[in-house]
Backbone as CSV, one residue per row, in Angstrom:
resi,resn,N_x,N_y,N_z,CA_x,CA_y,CA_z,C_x,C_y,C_z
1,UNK,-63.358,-19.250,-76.390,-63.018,-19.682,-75.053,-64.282,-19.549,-74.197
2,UNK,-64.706,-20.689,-73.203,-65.753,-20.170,-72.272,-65.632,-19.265,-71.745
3,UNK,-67.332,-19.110,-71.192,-67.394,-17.483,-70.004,-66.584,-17.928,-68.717
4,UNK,-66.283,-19.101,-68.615,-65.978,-19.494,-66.825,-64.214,-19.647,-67.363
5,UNK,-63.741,-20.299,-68.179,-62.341,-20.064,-68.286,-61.904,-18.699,-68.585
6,UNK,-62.205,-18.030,-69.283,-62.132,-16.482,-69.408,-62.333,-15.907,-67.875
7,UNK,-63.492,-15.726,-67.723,-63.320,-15.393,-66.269,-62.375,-15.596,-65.026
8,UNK,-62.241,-17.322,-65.195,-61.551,-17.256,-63.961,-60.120,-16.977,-64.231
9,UNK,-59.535,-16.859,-65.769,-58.200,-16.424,-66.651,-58.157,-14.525,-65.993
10,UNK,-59.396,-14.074,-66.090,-59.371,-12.366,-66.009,-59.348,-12.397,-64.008
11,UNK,-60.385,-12.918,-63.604,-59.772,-12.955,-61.886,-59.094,-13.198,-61.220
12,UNK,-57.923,-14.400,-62.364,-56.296,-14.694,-61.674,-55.477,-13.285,-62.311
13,UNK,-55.870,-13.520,-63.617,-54.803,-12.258,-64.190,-55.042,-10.733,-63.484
14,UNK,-56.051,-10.740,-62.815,-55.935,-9.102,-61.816,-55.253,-9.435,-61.173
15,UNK,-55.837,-10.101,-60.346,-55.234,-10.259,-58.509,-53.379,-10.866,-58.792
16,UNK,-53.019,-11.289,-60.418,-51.960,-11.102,-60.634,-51.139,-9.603,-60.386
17,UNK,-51.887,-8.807,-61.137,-51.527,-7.876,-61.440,-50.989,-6.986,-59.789
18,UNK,-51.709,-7.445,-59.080,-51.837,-6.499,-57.956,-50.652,-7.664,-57.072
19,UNK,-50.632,-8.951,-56.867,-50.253,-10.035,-56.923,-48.290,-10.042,-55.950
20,UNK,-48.150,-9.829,-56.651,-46.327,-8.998,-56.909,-46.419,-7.507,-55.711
21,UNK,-47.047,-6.717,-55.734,-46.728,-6.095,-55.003,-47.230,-6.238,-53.116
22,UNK,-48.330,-7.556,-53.174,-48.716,-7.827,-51.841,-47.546,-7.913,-50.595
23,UNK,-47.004,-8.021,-51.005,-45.784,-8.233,-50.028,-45.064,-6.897,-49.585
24,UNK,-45.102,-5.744,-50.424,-44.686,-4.711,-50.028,-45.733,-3.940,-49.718
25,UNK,-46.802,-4.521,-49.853,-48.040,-3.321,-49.509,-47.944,-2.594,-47.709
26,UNK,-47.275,-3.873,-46.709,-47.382,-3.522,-45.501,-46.792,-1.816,-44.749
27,UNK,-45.311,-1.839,-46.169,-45.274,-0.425,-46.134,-45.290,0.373,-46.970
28,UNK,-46.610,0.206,-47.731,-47.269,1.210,-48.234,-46.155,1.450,-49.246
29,UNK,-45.673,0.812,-49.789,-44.727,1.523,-50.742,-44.900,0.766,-52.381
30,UNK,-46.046,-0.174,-52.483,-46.070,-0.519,-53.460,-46.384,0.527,-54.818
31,UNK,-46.090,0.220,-55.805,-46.413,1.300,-56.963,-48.168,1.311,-57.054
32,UNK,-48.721,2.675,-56.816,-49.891,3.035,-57.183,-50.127,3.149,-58.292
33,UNK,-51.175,2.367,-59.015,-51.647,2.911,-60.374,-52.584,4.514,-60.057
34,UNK,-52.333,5.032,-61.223,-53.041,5.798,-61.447,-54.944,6.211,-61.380
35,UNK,-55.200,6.270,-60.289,-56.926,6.228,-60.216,-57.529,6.661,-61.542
36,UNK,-58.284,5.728,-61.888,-59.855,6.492,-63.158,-59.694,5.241,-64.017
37,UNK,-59.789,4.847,-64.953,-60.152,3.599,-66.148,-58.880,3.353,-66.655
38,UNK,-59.321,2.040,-66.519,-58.145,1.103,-67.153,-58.038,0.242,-67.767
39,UNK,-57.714,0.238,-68.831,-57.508,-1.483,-70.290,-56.789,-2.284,-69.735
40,UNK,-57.032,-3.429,-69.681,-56.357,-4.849,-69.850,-56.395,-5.456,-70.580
41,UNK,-55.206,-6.121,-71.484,-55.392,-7.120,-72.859,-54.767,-8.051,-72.073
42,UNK,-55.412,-9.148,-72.424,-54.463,-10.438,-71.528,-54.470,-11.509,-72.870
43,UNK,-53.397,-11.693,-73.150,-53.099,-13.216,-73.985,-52.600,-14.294,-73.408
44,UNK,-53.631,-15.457,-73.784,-52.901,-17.056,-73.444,-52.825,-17.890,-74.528
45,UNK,-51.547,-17.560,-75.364,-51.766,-18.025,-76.683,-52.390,-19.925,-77.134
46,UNK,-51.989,-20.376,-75.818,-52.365,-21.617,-75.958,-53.606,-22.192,-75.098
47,UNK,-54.444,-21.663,-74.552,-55.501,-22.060,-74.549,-56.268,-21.803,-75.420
48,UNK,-57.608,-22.975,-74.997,-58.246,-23.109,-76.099,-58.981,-21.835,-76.584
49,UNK,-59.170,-21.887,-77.726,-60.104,-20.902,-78.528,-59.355,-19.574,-78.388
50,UNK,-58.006,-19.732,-78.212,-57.149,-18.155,-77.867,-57.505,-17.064,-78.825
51,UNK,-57.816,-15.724,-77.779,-57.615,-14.347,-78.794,-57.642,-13.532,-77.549
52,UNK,-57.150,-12.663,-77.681,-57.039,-11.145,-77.180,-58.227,-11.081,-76.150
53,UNK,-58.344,-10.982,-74.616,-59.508,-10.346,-74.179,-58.877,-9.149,-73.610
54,UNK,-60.041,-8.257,-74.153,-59.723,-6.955,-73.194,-60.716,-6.613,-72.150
55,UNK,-60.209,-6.108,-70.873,-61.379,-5.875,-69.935,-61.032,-4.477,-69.882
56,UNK,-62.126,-3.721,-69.192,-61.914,-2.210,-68.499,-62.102,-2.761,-67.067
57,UNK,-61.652,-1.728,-66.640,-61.598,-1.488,-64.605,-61.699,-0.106,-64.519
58,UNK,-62.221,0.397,-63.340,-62.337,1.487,-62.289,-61.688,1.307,-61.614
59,UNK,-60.387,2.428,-61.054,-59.528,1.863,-60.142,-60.014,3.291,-59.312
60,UNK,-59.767,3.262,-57.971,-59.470,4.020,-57.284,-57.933,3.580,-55.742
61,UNK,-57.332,4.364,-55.008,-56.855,3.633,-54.166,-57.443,2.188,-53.269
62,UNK,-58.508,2.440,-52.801,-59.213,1.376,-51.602,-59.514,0.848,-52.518
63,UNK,-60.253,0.757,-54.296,-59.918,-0.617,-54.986,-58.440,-1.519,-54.649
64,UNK,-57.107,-1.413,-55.002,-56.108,-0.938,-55.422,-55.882,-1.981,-54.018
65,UNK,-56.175,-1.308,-53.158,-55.835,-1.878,-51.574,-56.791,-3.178,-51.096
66,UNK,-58.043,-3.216,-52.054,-58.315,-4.484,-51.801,-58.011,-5.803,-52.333
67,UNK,-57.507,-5.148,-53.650,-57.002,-6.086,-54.691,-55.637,-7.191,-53.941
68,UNK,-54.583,-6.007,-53.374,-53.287,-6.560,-52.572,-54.015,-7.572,-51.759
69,UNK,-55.010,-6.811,-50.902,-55.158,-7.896,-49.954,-56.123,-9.704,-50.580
70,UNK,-56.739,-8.987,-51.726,-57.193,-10.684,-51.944,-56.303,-11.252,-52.586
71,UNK,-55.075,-10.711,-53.404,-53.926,-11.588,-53.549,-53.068,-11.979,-52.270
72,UNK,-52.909,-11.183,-51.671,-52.291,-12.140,-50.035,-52.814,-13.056,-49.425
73,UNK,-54.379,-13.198,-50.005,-55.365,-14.000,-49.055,-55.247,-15.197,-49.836
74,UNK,-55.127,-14.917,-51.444,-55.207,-16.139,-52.558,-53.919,-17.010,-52.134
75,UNK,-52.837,-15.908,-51.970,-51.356,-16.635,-51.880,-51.503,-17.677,-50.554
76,UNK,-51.613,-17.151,-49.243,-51.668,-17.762,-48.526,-52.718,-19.061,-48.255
77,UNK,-53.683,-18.935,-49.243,-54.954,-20.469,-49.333,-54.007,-21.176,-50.255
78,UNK,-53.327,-20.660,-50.887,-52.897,-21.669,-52.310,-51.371,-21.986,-52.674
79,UNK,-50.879,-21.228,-51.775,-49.569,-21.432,-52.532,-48.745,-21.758,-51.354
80,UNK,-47.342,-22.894,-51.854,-46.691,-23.098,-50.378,-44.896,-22.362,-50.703
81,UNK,-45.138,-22.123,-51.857,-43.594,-20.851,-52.142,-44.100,-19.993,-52.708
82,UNK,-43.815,-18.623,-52.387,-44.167,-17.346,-53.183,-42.965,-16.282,-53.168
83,UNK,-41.902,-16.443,-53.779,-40.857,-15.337,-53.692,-40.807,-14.419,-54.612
84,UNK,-40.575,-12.991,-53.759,-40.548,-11.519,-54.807,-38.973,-10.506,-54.635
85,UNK,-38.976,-10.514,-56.153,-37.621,-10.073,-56.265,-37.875,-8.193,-56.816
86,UNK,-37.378,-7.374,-56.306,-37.758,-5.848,-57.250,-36.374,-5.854,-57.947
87,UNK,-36.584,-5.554,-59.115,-35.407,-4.716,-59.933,-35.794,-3.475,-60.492
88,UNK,-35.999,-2.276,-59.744,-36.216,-0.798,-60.191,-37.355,-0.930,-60.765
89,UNK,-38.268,-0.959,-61.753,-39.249,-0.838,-61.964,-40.115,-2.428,-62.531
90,UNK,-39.317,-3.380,-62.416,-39.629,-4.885,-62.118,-39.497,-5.417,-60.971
91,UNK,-40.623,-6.335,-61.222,-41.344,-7.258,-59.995,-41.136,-8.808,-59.864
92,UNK,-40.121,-9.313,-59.907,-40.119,-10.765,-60.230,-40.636,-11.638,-59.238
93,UNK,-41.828,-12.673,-59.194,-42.351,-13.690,-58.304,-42.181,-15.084,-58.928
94,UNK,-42.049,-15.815,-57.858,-41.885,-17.329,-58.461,-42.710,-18.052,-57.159
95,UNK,-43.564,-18.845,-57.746,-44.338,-19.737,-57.008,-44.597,-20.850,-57.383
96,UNK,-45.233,-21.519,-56.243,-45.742,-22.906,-56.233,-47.273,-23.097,-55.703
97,UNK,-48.191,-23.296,-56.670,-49.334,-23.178,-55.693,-50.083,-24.087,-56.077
98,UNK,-50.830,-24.259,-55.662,-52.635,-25.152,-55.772,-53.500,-24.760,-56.721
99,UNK,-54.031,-25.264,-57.740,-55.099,-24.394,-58.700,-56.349,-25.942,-58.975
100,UNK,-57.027,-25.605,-57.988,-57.596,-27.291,-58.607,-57.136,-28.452,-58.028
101,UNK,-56.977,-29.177,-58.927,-56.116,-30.815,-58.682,-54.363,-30.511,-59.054
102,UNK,-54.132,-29.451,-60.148,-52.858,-29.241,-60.446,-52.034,-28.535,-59.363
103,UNK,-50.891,-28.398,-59.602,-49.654,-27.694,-59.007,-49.579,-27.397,-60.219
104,UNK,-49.714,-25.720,-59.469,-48.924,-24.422,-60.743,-47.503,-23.945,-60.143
105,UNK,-47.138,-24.150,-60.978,-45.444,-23.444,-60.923,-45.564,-22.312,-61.692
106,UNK,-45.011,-21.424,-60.887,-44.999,-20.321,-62.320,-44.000,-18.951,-62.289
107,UNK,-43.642,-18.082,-62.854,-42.717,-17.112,-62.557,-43.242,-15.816,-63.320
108,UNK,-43.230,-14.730,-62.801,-44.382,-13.569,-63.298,-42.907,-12.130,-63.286
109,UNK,-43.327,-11.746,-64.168,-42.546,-10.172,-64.395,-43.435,-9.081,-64.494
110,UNK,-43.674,-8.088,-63.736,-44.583,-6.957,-63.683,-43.195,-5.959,-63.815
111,UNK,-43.580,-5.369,-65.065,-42.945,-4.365,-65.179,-44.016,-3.183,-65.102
112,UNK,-43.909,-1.800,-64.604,-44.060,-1.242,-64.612,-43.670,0.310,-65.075
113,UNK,-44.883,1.292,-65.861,-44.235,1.844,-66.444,-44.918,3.447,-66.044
114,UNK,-44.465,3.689,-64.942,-45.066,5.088,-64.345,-46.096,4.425,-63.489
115,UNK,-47.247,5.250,-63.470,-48.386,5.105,-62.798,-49.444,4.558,-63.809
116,UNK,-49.087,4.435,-65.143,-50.315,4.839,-66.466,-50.055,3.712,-67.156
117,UNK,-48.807,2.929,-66.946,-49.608,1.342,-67.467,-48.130,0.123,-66.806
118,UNK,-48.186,-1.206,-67.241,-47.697,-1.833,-66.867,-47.927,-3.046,-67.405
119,UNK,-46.952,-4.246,-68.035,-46.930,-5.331,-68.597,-46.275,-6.289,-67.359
120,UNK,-47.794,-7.464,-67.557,-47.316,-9.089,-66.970,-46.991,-10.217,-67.961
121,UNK,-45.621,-10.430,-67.647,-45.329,-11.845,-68.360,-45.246,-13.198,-67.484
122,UNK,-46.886,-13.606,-67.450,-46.164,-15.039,-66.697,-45.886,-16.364,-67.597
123,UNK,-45.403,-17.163,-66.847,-44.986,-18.587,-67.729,-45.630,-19.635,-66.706
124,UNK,-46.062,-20.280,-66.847,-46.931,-21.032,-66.103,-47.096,-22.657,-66.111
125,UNK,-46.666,-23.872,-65.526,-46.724,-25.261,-65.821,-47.077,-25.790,-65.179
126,UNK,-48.496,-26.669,-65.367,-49.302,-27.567,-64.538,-49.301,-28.899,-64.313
127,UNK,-49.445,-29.485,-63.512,-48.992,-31.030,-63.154,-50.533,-31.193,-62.172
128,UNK,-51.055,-31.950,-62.883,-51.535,-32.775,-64.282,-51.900,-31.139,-64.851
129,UNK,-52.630,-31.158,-66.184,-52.656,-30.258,-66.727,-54.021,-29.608,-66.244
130,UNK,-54.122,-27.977,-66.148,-54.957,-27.746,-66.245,-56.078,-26.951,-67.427
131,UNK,-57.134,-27.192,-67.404,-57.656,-26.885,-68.303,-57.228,-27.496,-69.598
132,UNK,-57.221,-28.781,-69.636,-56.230,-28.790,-71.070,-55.320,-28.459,-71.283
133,UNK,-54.304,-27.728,-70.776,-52.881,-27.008,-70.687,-52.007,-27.451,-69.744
134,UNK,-50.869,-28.081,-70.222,-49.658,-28.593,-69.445,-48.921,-27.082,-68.857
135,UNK,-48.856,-26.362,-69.717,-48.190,-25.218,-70.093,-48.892,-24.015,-70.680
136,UNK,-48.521,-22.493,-69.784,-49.041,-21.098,-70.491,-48.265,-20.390,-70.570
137,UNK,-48.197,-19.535,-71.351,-47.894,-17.792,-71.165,-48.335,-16.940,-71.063
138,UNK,-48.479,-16.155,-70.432,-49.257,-14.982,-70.306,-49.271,-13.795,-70.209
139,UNK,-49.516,-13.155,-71.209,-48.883,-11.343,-71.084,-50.265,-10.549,-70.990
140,UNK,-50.423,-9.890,-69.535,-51.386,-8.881,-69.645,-50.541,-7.424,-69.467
141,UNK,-51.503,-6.732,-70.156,-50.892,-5.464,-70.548,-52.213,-4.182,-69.752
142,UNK,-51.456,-3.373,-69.303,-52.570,-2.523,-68.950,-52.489,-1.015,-69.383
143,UNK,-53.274,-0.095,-69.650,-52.940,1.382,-69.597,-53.964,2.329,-69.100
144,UNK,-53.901,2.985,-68.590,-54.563,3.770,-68.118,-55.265,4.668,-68.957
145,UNK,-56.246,4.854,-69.136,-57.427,5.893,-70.195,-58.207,6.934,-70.236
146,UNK,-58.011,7.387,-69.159,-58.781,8.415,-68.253,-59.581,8.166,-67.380
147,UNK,-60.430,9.515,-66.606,-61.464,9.235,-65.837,-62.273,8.208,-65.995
148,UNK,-62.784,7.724,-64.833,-63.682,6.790,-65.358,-64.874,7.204,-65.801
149,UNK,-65.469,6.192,-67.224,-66.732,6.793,-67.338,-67.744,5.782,-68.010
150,UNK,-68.451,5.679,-68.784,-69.529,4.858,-69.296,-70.459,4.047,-68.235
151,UNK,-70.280,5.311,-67.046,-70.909,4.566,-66.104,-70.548,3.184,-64.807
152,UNK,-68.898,3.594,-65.082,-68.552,2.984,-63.613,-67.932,3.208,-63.334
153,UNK,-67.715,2.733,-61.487,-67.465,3.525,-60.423,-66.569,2.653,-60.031
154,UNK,-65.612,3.385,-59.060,-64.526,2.522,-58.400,-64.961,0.844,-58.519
155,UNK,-63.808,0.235,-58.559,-64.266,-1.263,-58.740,-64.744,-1.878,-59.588
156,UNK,-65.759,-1.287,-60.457,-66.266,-1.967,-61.686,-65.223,-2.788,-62.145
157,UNK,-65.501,-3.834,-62.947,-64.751,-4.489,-63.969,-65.925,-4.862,-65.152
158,UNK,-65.180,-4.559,-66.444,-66.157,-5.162,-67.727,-65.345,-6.425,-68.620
159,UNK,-65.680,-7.063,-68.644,-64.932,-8.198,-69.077,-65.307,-8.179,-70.811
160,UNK,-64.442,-8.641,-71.651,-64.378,-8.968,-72.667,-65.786,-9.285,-73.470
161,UNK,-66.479,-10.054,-72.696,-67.684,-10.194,-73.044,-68.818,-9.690,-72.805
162,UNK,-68.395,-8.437,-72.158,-69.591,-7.238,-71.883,-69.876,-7.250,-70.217
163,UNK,-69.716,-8.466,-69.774,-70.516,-8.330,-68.312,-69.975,-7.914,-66.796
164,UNK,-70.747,-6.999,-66.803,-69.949,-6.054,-65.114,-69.460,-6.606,-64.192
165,UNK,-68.412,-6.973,-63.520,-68.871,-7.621,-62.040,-67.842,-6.230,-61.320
166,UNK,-68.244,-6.380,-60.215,-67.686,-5.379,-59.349,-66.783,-6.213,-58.437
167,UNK,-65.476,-5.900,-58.124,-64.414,-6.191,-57.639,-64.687,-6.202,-56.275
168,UNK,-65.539,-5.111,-55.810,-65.350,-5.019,-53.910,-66.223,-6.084,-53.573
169,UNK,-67.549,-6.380,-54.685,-68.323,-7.567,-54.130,-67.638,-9.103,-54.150
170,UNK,-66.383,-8.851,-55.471,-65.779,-10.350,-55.283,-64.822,-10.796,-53.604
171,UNK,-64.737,-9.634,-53.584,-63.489,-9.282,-52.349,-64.708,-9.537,-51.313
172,UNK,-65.891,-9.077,-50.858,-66.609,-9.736,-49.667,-66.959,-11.072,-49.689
173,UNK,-66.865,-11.856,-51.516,-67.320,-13.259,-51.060,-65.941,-14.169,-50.451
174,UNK,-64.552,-13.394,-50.345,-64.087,-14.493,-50.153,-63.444,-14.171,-48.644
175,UNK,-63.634,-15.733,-48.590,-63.403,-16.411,-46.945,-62.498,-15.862,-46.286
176,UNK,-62.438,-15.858,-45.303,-61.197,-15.117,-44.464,-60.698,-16.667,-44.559
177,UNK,-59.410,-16.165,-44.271,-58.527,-17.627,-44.077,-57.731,-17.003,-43.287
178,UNK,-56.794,-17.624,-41.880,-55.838,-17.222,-41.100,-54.815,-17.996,-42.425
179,UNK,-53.456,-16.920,-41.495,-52.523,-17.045,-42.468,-51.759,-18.528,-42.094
180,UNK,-51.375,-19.063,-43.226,-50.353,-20.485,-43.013,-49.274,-20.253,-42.388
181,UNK,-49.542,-21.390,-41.425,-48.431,-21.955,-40.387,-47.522,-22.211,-40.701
């Protein structure tokens, strides 16, 4: 799979992750992960060149809290339905958004399992297709691993293919947008 579909697959699948709980973040009551290092396996069995990527992250809270907010910021540039349902330790969202030239439809389950890990199942259908894909699934899985260490600090992210990017710098490149009317 390319570095830029992978990538931009691992920068939807966070701000997924965090995604689901933007809406309850206002009172502070969304589920906190656990601060220090964290695995992500994300599968899209049907894109191209599919296999397993795993990333690490540095989480701390004010990661955690910026993440909510660039998924509120993504939702509101891109999407014109976004509904969230809780069932006790599930998160159900269903949307309609903008990705490109396509309309993504899609419906996401964040289950959560304590503070120390948590599985996303989304299902996903594009009109026209994107990336080559009419249709995805997507299960990222996360767990928590301990302190952070090998040398990064809140925010880090290591992607599948080795290369760092830091989360708080993705979060300053993007645009403020007022919220939709």
């Amino acid at each position: 799979m390319r570095l830029t579909m992978r990538l931009t697959l691992l920068v939807l699948g966070t701000t997924l992750i965090f995604s689901p709980l933007a809406s309850v973040a206002h009172a502070q009551e969304y589920p906190k992960l656990k601060a220090g290092q964290w695995e992500m396996t994300t599968n899209t069995p049907k894109a191209k060149d599919a296999a397993s990527a795993r990333a690490k992250v540095c989480l701390d809270d004010s990661v955690q809290q910026q993440m909510v907010g660039i998924g509120t910021g993504m939702r509101r540039e891109m999407c014109s339905k976004w509904d969230l349902k809780r069932d006790g330790a599930r998160y159900i969202t269903e949307s309609e958004c903008k990705l490109g030239e396509s309309k993504l439809t899609s419906r996401a389950v964040l289950t959560m399992q304590g503070d120390t890990g948590y599985k996303t199942e989304i299902r996903a259908a594009y009109d026209p297709p994107f990336m080559g894909m009419k249709d995805s699934t997507t299960t990222i899985e996360g767990k928590y691993t301990g302190p952070c260490r090998d040398g990064l600090q809140p925010g880090d992210l290591v992607t599948a293919e080795g290369h760092k990017i830091n989360i708080r710098s993705l979060a300053d490149r993007q645009p403020a947008t007022p919220p939709k009317k």
